[in-house]
C-alpha atoms as one frame of an Amber mdcrd trajectory, in Angstrom:
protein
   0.000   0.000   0.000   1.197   3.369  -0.575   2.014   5.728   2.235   2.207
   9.479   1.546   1.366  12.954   3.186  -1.230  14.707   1.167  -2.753  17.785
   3.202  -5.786  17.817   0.920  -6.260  14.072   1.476  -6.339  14.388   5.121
  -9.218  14.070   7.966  -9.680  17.953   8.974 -12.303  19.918  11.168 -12.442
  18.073  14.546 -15.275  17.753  16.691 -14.435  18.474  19.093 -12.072  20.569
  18.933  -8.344  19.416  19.289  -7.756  20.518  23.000 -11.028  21.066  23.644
 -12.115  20.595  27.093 -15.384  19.999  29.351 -16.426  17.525  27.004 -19.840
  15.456  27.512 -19.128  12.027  28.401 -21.436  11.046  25.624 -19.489  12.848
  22.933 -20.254  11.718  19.189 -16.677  12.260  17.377 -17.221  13.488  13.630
 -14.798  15.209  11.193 -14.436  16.681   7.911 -13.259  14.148   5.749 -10.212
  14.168   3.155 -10.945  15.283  -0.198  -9.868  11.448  -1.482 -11.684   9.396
   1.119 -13.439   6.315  -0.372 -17.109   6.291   0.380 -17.090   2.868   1.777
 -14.520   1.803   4.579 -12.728   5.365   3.570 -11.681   6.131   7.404  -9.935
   4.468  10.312 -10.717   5.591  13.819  -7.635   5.109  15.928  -9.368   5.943
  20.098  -7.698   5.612  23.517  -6.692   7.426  26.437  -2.968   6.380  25.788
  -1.447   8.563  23.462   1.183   6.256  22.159  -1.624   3.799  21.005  -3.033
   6.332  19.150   0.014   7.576  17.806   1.174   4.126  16.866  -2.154   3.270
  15.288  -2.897   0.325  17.657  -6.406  -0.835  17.350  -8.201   1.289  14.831
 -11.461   0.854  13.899 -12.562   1.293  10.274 -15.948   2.425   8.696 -17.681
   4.523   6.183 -19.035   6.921   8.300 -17.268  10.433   9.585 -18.829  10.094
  13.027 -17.430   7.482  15.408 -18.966   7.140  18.672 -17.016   5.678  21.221
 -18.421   2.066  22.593 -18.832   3.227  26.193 -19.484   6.310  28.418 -16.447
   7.982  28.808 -14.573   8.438  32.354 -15.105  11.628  34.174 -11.962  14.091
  33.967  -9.757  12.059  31.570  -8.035  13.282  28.348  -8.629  11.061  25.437
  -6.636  11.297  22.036  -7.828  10.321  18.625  -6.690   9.971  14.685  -8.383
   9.319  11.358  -6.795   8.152   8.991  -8.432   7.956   5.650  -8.080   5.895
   2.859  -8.787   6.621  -1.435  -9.288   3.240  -2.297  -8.668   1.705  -5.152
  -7.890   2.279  -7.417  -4.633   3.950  -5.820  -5.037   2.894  -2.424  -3.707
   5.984  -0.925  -3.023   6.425   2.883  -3.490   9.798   4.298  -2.548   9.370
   8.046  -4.153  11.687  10.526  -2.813  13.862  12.767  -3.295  12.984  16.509
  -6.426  15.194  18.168  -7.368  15.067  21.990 -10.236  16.330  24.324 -10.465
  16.497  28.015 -13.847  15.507  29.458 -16.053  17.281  31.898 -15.306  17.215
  35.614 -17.615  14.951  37.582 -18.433  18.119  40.083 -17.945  22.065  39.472
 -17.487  24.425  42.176 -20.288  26.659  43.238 -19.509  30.337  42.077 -21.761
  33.198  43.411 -22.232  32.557  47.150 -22.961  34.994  49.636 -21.571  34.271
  53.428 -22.474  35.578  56.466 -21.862  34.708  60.182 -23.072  35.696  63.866
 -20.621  37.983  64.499 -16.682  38.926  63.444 -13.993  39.475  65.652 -13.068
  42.389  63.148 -14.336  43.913  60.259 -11.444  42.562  58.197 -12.152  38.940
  60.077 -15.365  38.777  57.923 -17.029  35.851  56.884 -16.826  36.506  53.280
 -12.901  35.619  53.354 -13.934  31.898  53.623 -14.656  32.486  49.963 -12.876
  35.042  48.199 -10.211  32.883  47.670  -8.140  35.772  50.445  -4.912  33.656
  51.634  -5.373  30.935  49.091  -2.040  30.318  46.520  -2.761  29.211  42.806
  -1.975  25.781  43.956  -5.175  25.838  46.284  -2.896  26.219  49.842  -3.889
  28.935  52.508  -1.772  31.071  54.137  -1.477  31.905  58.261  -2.481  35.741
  57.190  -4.753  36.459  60.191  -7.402  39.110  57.810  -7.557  35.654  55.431
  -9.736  34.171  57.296 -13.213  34.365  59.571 -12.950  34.361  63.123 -15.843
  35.095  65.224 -16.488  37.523  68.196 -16.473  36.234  72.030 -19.741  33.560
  71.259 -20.129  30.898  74.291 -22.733  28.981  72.651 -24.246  28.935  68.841
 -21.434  31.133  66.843 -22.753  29.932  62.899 -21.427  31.324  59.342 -23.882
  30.661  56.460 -23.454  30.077  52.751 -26.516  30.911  49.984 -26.032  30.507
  46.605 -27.468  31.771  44.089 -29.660  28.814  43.084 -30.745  25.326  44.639
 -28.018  22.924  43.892 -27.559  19.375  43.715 -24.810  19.519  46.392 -21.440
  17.275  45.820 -18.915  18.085  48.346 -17.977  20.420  51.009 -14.161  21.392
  51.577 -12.741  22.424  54.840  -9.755  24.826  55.137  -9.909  25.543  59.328
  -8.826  28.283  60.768  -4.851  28.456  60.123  -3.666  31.362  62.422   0.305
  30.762  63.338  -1.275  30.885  66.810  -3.765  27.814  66.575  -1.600  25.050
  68.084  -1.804  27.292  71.077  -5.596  28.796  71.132  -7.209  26.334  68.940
  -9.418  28.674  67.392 -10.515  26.018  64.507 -13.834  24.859  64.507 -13.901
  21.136  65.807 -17.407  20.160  66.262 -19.972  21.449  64.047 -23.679  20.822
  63.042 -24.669  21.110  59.111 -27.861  22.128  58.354 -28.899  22.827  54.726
 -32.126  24.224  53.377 -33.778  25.540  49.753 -35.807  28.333  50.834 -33.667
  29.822  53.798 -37.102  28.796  56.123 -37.181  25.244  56.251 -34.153  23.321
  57.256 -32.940  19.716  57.934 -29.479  18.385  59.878 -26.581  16.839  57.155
 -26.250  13.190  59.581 -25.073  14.132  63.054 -22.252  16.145  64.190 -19.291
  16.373  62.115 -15.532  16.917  63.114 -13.308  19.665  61.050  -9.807  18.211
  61.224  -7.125  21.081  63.092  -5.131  23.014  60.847  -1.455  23.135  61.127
  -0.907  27.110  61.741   1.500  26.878  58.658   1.744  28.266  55.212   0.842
  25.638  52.566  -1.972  24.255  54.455  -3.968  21.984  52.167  -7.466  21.456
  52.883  -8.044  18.150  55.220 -12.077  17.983  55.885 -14.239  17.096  53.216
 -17.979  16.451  54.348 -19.832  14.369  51.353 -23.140  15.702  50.644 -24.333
  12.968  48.356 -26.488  15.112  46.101 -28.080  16.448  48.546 -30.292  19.760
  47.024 -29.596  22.911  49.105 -29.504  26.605  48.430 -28.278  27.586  52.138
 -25.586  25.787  54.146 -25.573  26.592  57.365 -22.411  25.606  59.690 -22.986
  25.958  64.023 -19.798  25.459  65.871 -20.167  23.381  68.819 -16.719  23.586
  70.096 -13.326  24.689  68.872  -9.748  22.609  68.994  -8.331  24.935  72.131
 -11.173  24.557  74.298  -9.619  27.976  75.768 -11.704  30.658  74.383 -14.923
  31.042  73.031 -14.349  31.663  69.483 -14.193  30.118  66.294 -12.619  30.147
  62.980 -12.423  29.081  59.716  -9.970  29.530  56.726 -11.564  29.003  53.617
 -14.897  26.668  52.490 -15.651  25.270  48.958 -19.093  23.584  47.833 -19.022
  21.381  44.432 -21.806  20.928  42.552 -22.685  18.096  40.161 -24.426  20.350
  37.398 -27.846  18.356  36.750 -29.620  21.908  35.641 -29.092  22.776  31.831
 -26.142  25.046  31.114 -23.684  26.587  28.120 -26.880  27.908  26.236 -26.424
  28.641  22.359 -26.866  31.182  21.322 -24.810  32.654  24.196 -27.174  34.703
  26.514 -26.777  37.951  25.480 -25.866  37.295  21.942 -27.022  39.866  19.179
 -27.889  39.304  15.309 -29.393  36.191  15.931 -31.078  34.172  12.844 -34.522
  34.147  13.140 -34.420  30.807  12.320 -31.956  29.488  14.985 -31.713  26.506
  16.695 -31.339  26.614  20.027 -28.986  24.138  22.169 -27.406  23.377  25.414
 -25.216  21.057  27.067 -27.614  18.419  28.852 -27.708  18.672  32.771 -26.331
  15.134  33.821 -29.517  13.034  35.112 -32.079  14.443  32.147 -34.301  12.129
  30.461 -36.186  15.157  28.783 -35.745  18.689  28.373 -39.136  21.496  28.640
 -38.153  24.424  26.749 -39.706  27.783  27.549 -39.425  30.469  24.734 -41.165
  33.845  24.328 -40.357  38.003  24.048 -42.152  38.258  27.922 -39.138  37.612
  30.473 -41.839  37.427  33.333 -43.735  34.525  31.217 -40.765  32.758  31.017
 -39.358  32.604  34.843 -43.019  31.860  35.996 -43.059  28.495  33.529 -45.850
  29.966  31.573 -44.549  31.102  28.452 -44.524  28.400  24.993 -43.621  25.015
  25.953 -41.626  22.729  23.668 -41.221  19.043  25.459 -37.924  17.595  23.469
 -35.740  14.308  23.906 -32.167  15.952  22.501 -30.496  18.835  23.560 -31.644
  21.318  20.640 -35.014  22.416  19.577 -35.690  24.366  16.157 -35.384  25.596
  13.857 -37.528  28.696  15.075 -39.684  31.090  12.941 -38.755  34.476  15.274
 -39.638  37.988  14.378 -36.543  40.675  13.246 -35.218  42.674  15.703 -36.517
  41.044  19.414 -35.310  40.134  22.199 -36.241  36.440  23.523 -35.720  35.065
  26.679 -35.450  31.000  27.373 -34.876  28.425  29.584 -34.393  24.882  29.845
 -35.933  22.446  32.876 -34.256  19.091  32.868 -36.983  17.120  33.681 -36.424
  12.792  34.928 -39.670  11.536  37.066 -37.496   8.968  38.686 -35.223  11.343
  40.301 -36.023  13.545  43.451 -36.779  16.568  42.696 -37.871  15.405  39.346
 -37.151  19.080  37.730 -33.914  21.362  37.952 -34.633  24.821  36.323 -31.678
  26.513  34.208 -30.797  29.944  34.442 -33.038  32.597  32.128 -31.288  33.333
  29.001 -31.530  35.872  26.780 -30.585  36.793  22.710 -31.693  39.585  19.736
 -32.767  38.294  16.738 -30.837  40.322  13.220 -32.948  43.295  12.053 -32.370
  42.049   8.347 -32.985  39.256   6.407 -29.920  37.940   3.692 -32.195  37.496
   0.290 -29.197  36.612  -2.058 -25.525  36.206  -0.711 -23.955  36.876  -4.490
 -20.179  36.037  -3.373 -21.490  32.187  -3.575 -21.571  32.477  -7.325 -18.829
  31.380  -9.364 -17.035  31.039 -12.658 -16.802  27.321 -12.997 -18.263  25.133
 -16.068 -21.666  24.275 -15.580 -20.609  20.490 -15.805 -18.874  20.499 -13.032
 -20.371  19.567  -9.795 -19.069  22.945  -7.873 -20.500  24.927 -10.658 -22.629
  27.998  -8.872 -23.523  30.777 -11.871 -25.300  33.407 -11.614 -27.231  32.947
 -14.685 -28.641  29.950 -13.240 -30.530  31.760 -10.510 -31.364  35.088 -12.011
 -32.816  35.715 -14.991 -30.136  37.458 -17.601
């Protein structure tokens, strides 16, 4: 067989995109194929999370299609690589290897962004409870500092001192991470929270205990400090986490502390909206999409010009299976707002809302996009005149 480099022979246009990351599990692999590939058994799909079998072109799969879908849910957080290589056929027989692609797939938790803490008291105004999530005294490596304003430390509090997290949504809760209170003096005064109850709520009214109490492991009162508690939260769905110190690791004074606190989420509401929210000269006939939230057996779509209509649930309602639904007949020049429930009756809750989005539609319509014509002979198959179309 022969073997040679031919960039118009080659697989192009990856999907996704070479380095792409955040990449559904589920992810249908297509390309653009080369110019020469044989319509039957033109392409060979070389898969696998080790580069060097990829590279090597160790296992390759070969079909007609230019979509290859892998033959099992891929891992959580792993980087896969990829190749095509595509083949004329006879009667040449050309090779045209492929260069080697990758993706990274999407975490199985995010952290929550867009919390608001507060707390029963502060020892001092720059002792807040909002440095246990500003990222104040954290490195780029995710270690915490013994800066004393890094970190919350409550007033003189006998009994009951609490700090509180909302977000700004109910979320199907993953994790909770733990960086205690890291003062240089805490192998001394123990200021670190030891004992705490967890206590998490949707509405900020009605709440309900996380197990029974829970132990925050001591800091070290060093730089570099790692975090070393992680409370599992199972999925549990919570807007407001609310954390009530029992007793600190000094047992000397009355106060407590804590460094820095993290919540991960695993994202079961709808999210990366296209059109981006916001987005401007929009086709009126669009297609709208999303990136699936993780337990969704269907999707309700809710599209109209009336905002209100839409976060109430009582604008249009489209019921769909797949994570587009279009193409829509819009009018010029509007804005629309949407959103997309995830909707699976055997889960609890059964529905997980998506944020309202928002786009403009173009003010014009394209009749006739004349750089499309060409010069070519009519007999051949690229052939686009003018004369065709219009009338001379």
């Amino acid at each position: 067989m022969l073997h040679i480099e031919y960039t118009l022979g080659n697989a192009g246009g990856p999907s996704p995109a070479d380095g792409a990351i955040d990449v559904s599990r589920d992810v249908v692999l297509s390309w653009k194929p080369g110019e020469s590939a044989a319509p039957v058994n033109g392409h060979t799909v070389y898969f696998s999370k080790n580069f060097n079998d990829v590279n090597d072109g160790v296992g390759g799969v070969t079909q007609s299609a230019s979509r290859y879908t892998p033959p099992q849910r891929l891992d959580f957080d792993a980087t896969y690589y990829w190749r095509v290589d595509e083949l004329s056929g006879p009667p040449d027989n050309m090779l045209f290897e492929g260069d080697v692609w990758s993706f990274t797939t999407e975490l199985h938790a995010y952290p929550v962004e867009n919390i608001t803490a507060t707390a029963s008291s502060a020892y001092q105004a720059d002792m807040g409870p909002e440095n246990t999530i500003n990222g104040s005294g954290m490195d780029a490596n995710d270690l915490h500092s013994t800066e004393e304003t890094a970190i919350w430390l409550s007033s003189t509090e006998p009994v009951g001192a609490w700090i509180e997290y909302e977000f700004d949504t109910v979320y199907k809760l993953h994790q909770m991470w733990v960086w205690n209170s890291n003062q240089t003096v805490e192998s001394l005064l123990g200021f670190g929270v030891k004992d705490v109850t967890i206590d998490y709520s949707t509405n900020g009214t009605d709440y309900t205990t996380l197990g029974t109490t829970h132990e925050f492991a001591r800091a070290p009162g060093t730089s570099g400090y790692a975090h070393n508690t992680t409370i599992d939260f199972a999925g549990t769905a919570a807007r407001y986490v609310k954390l009530t110190a029992n007793s600190n690791w000094g047992g000397i004074m009355p106060q407590y502390g804590l460094s820095e606190v993290r919540f991960f989420q695993i994202p079961v509401s709808a999210r990366k909206p296209y059109p981006d929210s916001g987005a401007t000269g929009v086709d009126v006939d669009v297609v709208l999409g999303w990136t699936a939230g993780r337990e969704a057996a269907k999707h309700d779509v809710y599209v109209s010009t009336d905002e209100q209509a839409v976060i109430d649930g009582t604008a249009p309602l489209a019921t769909v299976t797949e994570t587009g639904h279009g193409p829509l007949a819009l009018d010029l020049d509007t804005t629309y707002y949407w959103k997309v429930n995830e909707v699976n009756e055997a889960e609890t809750p059964s529905t997980w809302e998506s944020a309202i989005w928002s786009f403009m539609t173009t003010d014009h319509l394209i009749v006739d996009d004349f750089e499309s014509y060409n010069d070519l002979d009519p007999a051949d198959p690229e052939s686009n005149r003018i004369f065709n179309v219009w009338i001379d």
